[in-house]
C-alpha positions in Angstrom: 0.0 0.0 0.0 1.1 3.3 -0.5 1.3 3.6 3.5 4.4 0.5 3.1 1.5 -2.0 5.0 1.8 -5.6 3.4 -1.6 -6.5 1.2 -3.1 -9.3 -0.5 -4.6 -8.6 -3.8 -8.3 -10.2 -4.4 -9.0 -7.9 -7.8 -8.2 -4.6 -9.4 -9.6 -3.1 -12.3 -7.4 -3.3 -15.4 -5.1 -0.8 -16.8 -2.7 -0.9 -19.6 0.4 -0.9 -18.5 -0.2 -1.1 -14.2 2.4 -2.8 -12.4 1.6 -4.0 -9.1 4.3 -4.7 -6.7 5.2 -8.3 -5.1 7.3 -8.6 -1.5 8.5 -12.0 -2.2 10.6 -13.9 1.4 11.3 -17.2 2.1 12.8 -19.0 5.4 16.0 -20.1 3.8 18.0 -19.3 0.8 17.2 -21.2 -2.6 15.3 -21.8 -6.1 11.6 -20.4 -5.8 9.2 -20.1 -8.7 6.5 -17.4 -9.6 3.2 -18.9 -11.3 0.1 -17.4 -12.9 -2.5 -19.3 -11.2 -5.9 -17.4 -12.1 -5.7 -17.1 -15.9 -8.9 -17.8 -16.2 -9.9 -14.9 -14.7 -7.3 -12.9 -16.7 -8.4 -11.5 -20.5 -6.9 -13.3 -23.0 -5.3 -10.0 -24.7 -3.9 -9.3 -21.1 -0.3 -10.9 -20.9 1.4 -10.5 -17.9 4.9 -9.5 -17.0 7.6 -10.1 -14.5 10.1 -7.4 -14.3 13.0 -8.5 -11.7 14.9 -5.2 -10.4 17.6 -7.3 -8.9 18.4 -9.0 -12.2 17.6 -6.3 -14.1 15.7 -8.1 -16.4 11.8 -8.9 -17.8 9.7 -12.1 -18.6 6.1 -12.9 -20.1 4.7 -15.3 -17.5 1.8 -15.2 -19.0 2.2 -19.1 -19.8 5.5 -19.6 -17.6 6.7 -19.7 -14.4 9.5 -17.5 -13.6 12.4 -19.0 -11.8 14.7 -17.2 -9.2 16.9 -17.3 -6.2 16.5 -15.9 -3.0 19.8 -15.2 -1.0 18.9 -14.6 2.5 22.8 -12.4 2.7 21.8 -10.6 -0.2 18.7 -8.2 0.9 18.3 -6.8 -2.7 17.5 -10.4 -3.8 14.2 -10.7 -1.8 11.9 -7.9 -0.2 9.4 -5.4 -1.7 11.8 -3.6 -4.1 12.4 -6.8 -6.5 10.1 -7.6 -8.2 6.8 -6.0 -10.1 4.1 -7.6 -11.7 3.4 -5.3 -15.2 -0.2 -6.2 -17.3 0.5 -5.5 -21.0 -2.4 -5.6 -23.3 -1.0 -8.2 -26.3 -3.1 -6.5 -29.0 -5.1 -9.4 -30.0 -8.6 -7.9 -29.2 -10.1 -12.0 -28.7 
């Protein structure tokens, strides 16, 4: 929230191009995985994005899971600030 309070996300109405932003922890260092589990209540032109701030990189997850380590030493690899979750519209209008 914009007051820094942890949320959980039930819906939000869509925009183009909204990024909504994940805290991701875990109790021990390792391999985690991020997976779109409500596509079907996702539009089909709606593909959505991973951008990963600490690997300074992007990903359609739309039909993927994203794969990453968490580092419990290194605090940029986990926390608020990683990751964002960005809805791009794929221009098919079905």
């Amino acid at each position: 929230s914009g007051d820094g309070r942890d949320l959980a996300i039930n819906t939000l109405t869509y925009t183009p191009g909204m990024a909504i932003g994940l805290d991701v922890h875990a109790r021990t260092s390792g391999v985690c995985f991020l997976e779109v589990n409500y596509k079907k209540y996702i539009l089909v032109n709606i593909q959505v994005w991973i951008r990963d701030k600490y690997l300074k990189d992007s990903a359609n997850i739309s039909n993927r899971n994203y794969r990453f380590n968490i580092i419990k030493a290194d605090t940029n690899s986990l926390g608020n600030k990683r990751f964002k979750i960005i809805l791009k519209s794929s221009g098919n209008d079905h």
